[in-house]
C-alpha positions in Angstrom: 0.0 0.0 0.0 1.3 3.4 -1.0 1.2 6.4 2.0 -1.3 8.4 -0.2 -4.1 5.2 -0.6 -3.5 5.1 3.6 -4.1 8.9 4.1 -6.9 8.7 1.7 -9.1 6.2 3.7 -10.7 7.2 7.2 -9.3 6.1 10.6 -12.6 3.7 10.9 -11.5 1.7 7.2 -7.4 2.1 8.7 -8.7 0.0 11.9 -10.5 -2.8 10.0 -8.2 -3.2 7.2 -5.6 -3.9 10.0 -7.8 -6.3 11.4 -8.5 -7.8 8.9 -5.0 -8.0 7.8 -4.1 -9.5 11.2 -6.5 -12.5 10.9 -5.0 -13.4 7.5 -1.3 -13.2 8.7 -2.6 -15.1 11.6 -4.2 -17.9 9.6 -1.7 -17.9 7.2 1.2 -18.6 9.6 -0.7 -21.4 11.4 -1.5 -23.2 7.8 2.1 -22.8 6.8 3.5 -23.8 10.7 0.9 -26.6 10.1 2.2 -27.9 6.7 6.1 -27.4 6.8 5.6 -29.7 10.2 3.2 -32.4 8.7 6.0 -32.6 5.2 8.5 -32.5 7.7 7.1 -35.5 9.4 6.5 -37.1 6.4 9.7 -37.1 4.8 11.6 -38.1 8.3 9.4 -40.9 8.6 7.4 -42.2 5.6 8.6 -43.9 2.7 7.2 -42.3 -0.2 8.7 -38.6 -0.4 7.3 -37.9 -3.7 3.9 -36.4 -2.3 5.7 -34.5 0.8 8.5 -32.6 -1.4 5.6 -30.3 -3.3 3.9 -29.6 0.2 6.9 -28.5 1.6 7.5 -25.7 -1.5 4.3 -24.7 -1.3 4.4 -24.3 2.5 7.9 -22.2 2.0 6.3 -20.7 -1.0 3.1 -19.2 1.3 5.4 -18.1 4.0 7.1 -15.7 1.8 3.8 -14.1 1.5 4.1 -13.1 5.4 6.9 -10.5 5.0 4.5 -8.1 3.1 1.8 -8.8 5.0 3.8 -7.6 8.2 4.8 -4.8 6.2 1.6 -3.4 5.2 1.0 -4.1 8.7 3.6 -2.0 9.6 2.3 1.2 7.2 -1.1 1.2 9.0 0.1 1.3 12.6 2.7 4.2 12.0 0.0 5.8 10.0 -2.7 5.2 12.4 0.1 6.2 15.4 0.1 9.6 13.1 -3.1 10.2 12.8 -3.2 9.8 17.0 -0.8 12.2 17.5 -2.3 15.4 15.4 
């Protein structure tokens, strides 16, 4: 999100976008937690690693998605903090 879409919107639509955002980071981290440990599990102790190798790149692959997420995060707070202050 660019600064001038954030000082566009209200302090109401700031609050629920981070919400919103927070729940989706949330989930997001406990499906990828939840699937790098199941693969992990699977290629440690099952035989047949051909189905666990493609869950664990996707599980990598959706935890990149977390950095931005914490970053837009990030850009709300300071500009909510902002708005607070004046």
């Amino acid at each position: 999100m660019e600064n001038s879409n954030l000082e566009s919107k209200s302090t109401k639509e700031l609050e629920d976008s981070l919400k919103i955002m927070k729940v989706i980071s949330t989930t997001l981290l406990i499906v990828v937690i939840f699937l790098i440990s199941i693969t992990g599990y699977g290629l440690v102790f099952k035989d047949n690693n051909a189905t666990f190798l493609p869950l664990l790149v996707v599980g990598i692959s959706c935890g990149g998605i977390l950095p931005m997420q914490f970053a837009s995060m990030k850009k709300i707070k300071t500009e909510l903090k902002s708005r607070e202050n004046t």
